[in-house]
Structures are given as C-alpha cells and as structure tokens.
PAGU-902138 format. One line per 8 residues: their letters; for each residue x negated, y negated, z of N, C-alpha, C. Coordinates in Angstrom, 3 decimals. Each point is the difference from the previous one (the first is absolute). Example, Ala and Ser with C-alpha at 12.3 -4.5 7.8 and 13.67 -1.06 7.14 Angstrom:
2
AS = -13.190/5.690/7.800/0.890/-1.190/0.000/-0.900/-1.200/0.000  0.350/-1.050/-0.720/-0.820/-1.190/0.060/0.770/-1.090/0.730
***
This chain:
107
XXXXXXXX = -1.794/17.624/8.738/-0.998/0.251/0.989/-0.300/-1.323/0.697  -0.057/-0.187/1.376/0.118/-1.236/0.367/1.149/-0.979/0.029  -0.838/-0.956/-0.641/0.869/-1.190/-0.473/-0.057/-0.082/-1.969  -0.703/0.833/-0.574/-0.575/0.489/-0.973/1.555/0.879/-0.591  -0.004/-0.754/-1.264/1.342/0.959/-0.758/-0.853/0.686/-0.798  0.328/1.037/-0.509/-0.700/1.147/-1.260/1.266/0.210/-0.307  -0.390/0.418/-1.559/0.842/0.467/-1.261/-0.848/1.276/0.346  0.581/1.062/-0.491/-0.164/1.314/-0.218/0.121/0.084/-1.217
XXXXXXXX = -1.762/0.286/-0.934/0.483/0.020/-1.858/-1.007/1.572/0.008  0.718/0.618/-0.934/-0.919/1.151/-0.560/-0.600/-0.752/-1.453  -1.095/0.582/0.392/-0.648/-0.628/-1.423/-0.605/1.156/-0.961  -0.729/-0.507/-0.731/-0.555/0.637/-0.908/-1.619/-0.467/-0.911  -0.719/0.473/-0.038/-0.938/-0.784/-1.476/0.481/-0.180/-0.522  0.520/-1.095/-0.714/0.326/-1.128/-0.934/-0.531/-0.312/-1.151  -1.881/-0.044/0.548/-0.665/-0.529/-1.054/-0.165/0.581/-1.464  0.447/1.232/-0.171/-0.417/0.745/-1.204/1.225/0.089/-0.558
XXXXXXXX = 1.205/-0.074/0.953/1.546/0.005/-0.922/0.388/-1.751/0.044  -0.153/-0.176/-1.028/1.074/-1.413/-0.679/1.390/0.167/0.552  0.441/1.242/-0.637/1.541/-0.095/-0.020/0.102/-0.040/1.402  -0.448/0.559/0.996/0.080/0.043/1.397/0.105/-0.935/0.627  -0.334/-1.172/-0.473/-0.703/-1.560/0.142/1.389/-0.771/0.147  0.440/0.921/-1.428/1.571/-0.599/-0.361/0.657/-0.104/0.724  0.552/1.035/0.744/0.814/0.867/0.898/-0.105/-1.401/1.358  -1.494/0.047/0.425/-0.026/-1.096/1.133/0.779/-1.220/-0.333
XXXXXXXX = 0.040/-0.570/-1.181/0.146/-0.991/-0.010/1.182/-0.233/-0.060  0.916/0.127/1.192/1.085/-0.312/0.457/-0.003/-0.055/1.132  -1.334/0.454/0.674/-0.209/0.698/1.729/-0.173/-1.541/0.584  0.652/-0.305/1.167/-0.559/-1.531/0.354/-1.267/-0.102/0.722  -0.450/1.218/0.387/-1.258/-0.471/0.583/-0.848/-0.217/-0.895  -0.207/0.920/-1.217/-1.027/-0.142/-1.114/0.617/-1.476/-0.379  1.160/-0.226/-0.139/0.000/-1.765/-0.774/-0.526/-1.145/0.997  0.443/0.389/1.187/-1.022/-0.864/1.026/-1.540/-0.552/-0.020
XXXXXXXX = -0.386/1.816/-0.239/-1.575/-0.269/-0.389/-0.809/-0.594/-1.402  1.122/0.004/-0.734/-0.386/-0.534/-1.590/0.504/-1.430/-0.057  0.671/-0.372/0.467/0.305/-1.505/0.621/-0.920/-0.763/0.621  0.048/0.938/1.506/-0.414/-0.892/0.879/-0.857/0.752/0.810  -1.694/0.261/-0.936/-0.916/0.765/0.846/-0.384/-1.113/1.450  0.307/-0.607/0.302/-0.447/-0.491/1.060/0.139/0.830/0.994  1.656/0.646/0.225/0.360/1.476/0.486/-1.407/0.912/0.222  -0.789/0.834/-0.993/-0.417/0.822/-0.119/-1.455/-0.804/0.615
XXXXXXXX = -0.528/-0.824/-0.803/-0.976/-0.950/0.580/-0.128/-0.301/1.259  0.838/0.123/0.511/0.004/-0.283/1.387/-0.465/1.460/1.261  0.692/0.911/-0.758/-0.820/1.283/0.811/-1.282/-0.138/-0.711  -0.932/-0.269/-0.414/-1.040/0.080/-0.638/-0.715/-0.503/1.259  0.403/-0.974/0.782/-0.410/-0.676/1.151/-0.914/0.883/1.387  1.026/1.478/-0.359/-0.861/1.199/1.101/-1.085/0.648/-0.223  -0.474/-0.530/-1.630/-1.154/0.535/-0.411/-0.972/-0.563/-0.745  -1.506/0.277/-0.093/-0.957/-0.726/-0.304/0.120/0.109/-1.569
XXXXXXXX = 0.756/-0.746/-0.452/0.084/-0.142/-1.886/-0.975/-1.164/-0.553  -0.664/0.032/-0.846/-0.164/-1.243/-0.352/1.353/-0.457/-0.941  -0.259/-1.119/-0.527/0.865/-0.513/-0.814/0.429/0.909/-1.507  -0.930/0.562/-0.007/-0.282/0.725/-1.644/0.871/1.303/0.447  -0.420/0.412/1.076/0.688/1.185/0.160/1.079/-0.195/0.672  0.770/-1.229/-0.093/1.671/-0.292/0.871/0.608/-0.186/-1.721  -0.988/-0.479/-0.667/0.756/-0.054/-1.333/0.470/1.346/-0.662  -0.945/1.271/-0.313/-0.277/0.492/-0.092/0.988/1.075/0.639
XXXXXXXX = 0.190/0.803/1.554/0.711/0.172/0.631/1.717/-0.256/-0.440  -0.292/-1.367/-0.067/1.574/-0.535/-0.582/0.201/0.725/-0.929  -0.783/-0.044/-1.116/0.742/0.782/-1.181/-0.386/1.021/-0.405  -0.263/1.018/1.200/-0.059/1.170/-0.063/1.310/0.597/0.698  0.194/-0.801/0.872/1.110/0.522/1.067/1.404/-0.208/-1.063  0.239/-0.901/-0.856/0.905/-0.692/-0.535/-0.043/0.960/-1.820  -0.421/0.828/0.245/0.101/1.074/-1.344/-0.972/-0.213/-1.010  -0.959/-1.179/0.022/-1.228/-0.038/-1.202/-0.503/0.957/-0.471
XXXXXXXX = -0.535/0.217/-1.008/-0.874/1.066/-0.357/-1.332/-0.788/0.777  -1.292/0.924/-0.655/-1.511/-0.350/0.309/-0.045/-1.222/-1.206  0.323/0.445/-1.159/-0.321/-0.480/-1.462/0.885/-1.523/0.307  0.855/-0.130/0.309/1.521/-1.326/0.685/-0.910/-0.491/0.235  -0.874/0.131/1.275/-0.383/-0.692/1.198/-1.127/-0.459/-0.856  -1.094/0.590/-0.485/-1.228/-0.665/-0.396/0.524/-0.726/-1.095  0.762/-0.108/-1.128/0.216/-0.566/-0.734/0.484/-1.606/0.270  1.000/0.421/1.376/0.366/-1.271/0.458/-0.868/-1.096/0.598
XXXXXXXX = -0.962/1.118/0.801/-1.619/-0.645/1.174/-0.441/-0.553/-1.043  -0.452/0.969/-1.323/-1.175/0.004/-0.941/-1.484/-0.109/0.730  0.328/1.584/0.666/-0.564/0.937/0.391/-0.086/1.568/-0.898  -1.100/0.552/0.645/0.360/1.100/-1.336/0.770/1.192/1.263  0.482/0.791/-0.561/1.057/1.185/0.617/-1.141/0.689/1.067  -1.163/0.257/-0.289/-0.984/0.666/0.687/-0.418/-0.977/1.356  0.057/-1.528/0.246/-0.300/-0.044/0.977/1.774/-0.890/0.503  0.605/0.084/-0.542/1.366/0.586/0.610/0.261/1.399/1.308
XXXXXXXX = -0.514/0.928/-0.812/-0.086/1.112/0.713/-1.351/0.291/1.387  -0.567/-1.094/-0.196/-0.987/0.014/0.707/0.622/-1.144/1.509  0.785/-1.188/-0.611/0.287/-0.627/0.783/1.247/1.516/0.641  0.610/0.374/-0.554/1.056/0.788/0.705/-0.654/0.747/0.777  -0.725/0.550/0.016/-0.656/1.063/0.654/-0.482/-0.328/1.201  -0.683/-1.546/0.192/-0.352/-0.587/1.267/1.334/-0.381/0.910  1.456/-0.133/-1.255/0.900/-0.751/0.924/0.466/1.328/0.916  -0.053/1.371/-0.983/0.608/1.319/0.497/-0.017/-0.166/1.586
XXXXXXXX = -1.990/0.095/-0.231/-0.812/0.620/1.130/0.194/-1.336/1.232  0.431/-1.286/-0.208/0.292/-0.953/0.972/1.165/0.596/0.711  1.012/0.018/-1.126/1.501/-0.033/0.896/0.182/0.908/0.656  -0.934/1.512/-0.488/-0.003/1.267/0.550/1.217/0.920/-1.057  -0.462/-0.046/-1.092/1.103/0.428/-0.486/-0.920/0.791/-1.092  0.653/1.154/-0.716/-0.156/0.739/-1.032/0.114/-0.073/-1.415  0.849/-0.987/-0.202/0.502/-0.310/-1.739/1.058/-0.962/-0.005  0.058/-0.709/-1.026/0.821/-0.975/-0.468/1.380/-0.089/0.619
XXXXXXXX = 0.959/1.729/-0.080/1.136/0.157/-0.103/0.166/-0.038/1.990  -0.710/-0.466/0.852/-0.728/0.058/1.418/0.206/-1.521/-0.167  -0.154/-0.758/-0.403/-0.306/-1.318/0.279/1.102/-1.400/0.611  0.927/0.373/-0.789/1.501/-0.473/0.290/0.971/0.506/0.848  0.019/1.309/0.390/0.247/0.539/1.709/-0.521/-0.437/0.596  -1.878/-0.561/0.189/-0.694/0.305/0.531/0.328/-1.604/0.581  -0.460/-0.788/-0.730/0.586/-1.640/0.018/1.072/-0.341/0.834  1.060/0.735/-0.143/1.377/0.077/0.671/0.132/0.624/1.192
XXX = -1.272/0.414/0.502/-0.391/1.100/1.092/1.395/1.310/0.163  0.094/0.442/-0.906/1.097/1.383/-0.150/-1.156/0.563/0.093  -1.418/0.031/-0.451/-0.671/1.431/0.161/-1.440/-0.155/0.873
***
C-alpha cells in the first residue's frame, strides 16, 4: 500500500495455546518482534501509550499470558488486565488476539 510493504499473516490467539507459540517460532515476523521490538515499538508512536502500557502491549501482542506479564512487571495479573483494557479501548480494538494485526495495520 503506498510505499508501505505488508505481509499478509492469518493469525490466531496465541495467548492460551503454548504449543501454538511453537508453531510461530519459525515465522520471521514473530522473530523480528522478539528480537527487535523496536519494530513493534515504533507503531506504538500512532497512539497515546504510556510507557507501562508499550511494555505491556509488547507482551501481549508477542504471546504472554496475563500471569507472564505481571510476574515479569511484578504487577499483579488484575491490573495487567486493567492496563489491557485501557490499551484495547486506545487502539480501538476488542481483545488481545486484535492487537498484532492491529499494530501492523492489517485490521
């Protein structure tokens, strides 16, 4: 589109299948983003994130669980879900498995 290249990926929720997780991890865009979120960080730029919720975002988009993410923040899972919920309603999006199309502007 444009001057703008897109990959065309079907995706899936991720977050509740591991093994699914697996499967990506051969995909180069997912190794891109587990490398080198600067990539992903960088669309973060079209929207009002704070920092907590670019962290946050990141490793939701990137297959975390809730329980991953606060453990890693050391945050508890409940305002995990609370930060998600504000990032939903920013990006304009519905749920987690929304977030990484959404980033990539496919949706």
């Amino acid at each position: 589109m444009g001057k703008e290249t897109f990959l065309v990926v079907c995706a899936t929720d991720v977050a509740n299948h591991k093994s699914t997780i697996g499967e990506f991890s051969d995909d180069k865009l997912f190794k891109i983003t587990l490398k080198d979120d600067k990539f992903v960080k960088e669309k973060f730029k079209n929207y009002q994130l704070t920092p907590r919720q670019q962290e946050i975002a990141l490793l939701s988009a990137t297959g975390h669980s809730n329980n991953e993410i606060a453990k890693k923040l050391f945050i508890s899972p409940y305002t995990v879900k609370d930060h998600q919920k504000e990032i939903f309603r920013i990006i304009g999006i519905d749920s987690r498995n929304e977030l990484f199309p959404k980033l990539l502007n496919l949706r």
